[in-house]
N, C-alpha and C positions, 0 to 999 in steps of 0.2 A: 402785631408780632411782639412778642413778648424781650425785654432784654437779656440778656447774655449775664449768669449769675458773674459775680465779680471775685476773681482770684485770690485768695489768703495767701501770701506767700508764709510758710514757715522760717523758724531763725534759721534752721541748715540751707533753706534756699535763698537766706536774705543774706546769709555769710557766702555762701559761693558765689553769686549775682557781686555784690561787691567784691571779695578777693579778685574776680576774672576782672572785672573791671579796673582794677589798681593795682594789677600785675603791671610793672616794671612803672607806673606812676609812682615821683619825689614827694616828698612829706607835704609840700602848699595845697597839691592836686588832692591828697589822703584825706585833710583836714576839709577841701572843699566839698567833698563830695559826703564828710560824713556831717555837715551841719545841714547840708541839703535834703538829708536821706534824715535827719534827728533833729535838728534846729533846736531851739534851747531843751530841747529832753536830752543834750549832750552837753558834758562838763568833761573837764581835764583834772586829773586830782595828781599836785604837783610835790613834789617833798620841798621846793626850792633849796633843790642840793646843786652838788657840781656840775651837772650836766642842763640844769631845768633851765637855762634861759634859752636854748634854742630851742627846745618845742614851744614855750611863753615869746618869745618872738615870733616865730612860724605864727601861731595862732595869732598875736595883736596883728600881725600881716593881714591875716584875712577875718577877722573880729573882734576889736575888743572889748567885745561886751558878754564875750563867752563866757562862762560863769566858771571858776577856777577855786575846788574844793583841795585846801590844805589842812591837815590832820595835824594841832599841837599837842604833841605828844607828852608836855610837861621836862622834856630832854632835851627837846633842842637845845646846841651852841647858841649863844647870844647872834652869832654872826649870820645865822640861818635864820633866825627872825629879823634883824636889820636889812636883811639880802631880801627875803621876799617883801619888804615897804618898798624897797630901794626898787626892784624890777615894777614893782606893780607901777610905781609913779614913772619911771622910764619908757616904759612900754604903754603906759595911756592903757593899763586893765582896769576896767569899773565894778567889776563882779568876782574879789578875790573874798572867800567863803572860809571862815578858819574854822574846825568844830573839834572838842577836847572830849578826852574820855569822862566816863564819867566817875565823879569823885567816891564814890561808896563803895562803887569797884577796886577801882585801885588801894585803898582804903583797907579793904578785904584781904584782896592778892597779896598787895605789895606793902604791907601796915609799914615797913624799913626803908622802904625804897631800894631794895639794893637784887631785888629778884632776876636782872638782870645777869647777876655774877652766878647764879645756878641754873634758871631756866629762863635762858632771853626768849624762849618761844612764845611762854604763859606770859613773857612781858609784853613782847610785841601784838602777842592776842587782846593781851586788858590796853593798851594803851594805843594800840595804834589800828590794830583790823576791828577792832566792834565798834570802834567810830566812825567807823566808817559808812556802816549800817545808815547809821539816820542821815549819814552826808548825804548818800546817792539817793535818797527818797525823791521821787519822782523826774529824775533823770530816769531814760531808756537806753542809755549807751556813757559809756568812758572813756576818752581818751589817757591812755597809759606812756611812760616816757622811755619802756624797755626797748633791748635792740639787742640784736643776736650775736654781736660781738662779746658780749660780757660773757657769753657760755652759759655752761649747766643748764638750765632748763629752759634756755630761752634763745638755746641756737638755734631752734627749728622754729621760730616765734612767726605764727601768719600775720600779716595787716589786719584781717577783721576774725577774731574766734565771737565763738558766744558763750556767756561763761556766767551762771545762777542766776538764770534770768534776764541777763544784762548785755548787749555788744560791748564787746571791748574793741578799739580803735590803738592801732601800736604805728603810728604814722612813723616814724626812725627806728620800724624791725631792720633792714639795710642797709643802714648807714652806719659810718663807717668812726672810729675815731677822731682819723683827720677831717671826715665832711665835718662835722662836730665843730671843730675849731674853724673850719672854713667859715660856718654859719656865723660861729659869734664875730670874727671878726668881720666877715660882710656888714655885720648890722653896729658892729662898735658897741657890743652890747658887756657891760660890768660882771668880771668873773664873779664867783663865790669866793670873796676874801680868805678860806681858807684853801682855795686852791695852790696861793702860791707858798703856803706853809709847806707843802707834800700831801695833800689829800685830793686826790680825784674822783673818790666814792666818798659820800657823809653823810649819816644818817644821824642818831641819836648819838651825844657825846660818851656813854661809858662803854657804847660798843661799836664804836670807828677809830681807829687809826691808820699811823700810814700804810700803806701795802706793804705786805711779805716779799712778796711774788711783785717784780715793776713789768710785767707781761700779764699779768690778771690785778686790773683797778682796782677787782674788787674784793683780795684777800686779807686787805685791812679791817673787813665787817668779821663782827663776830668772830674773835679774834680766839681760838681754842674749845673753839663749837662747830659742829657738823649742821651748819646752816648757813645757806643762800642769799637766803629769800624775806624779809619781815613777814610775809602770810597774807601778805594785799591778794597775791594771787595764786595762792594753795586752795581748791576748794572744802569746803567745809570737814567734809571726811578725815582730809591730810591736816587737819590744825588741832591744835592741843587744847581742851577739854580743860578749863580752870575755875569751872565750880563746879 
């Protein structure tokens, strides 16, 4: 008797099988399930902004030898490079990944450096989303740090989408501001030194400041631009075209 051929699941039936499964499951249970389902073909790609010690804590909970892809962008605050030395040795991470754009781009685009003050999109495309490209090479899934509190396009954000290829994992789509702060303090874990300046959102320093709006964290970004988002997860279509 012959055996029973052996099932493909597609991504649409690998994304519903997981979301049903981690329907109303906390970020430890989201992380476990998605090393289990990807094991190192999953990485976390972290900005080590305001928010990133607690998914970087959740994860050293349950592995820290997860492989943790950070994009220098050439802008970072000085403080945001100290901040992710400082977590990676607190939290015992062995696989923090840094990768930079590359230099002949930027070179091209931004010959001033200052393309930011006209087109932070073409910025954030040369500096920060085409780097990204060779980060994830051979990962099959990402863990992302977005959550649905922030709004605009991320208040209907599922646990597991599938997006050019790639699962993406959003282990804190529901949670909440306050869990946020519950988490760091549960773990005693080191804010981002520019938090107690006034910045709750940080990204690259010509286009973060403090917030507008202190009920939207994040209207200190792009401060005089009709943008969100850096472009990590616009896909291709929705991103600005700079050669």
């Amino acid at each position: 008797m012959s055996a029973l051929p052996m099932t493909i699941e597609t991504p649409d039936q690998i994304v519903e099988r997981l979301n049903a499964e981690l329907r109303g499951k906390g970020p430890h249970e989201i992380i476990r399930v998605a090393l289990r389902e990807f094991g190192r073909k999953l990485t976390y790609v972290s900005s080590f902004g305001a928010e990133s010690a607690a998914m970087l804590g959740l994860i050293a909970d349950v592995d820290q030898g997860t492989p943790i892809v950070f994009i220098d962008t050439g802008m970072h605050f000085h403080q945001t490079l100290q901040y992710r030395d400082t977590l990676g040795h607190v939290l015992g991470l062995t696989d923090i990944r840094t990768f930079y754009p590359v230099k002949d781009e930027v070179k091209a685009i931004d010959p001033k450096g200052v393309l930011n003050k006209t087109d932070p999109n073409a910025c954030c495309e040369v500096r920060k989303v085409r780097p990204l490209a060779p980060a994830l090479e051979g990962f099959d899934a990402w863990i992302t740090g977005r959550k649905r509190f922030h709004g605009g396009g991320r208040a209907r954000l599922p646990v597991v989408e599938y997006f050019e290829g790639r699962y993406k994992i959003n282990p804190l789509a529901d949670q909440t501001q306050e869990d946020l702060a519950a988490l760091l303090a549960e773990k005693n874990l080191p804010p981002h030194p520019m938090v107690a300046e006034g910045y709750p959102s940080i990204g690259c320093w010509p286009c973060t400041a403090r917030p507008l709006d202190p009920n939207d964290i994040r209207s200190g970004r792009w401060v005089g631009f009709k943008k969100e988002e850096c472009g990590l997860h616009l896909k291709r279509q929705e991103r600005p075209r700079v050669f």
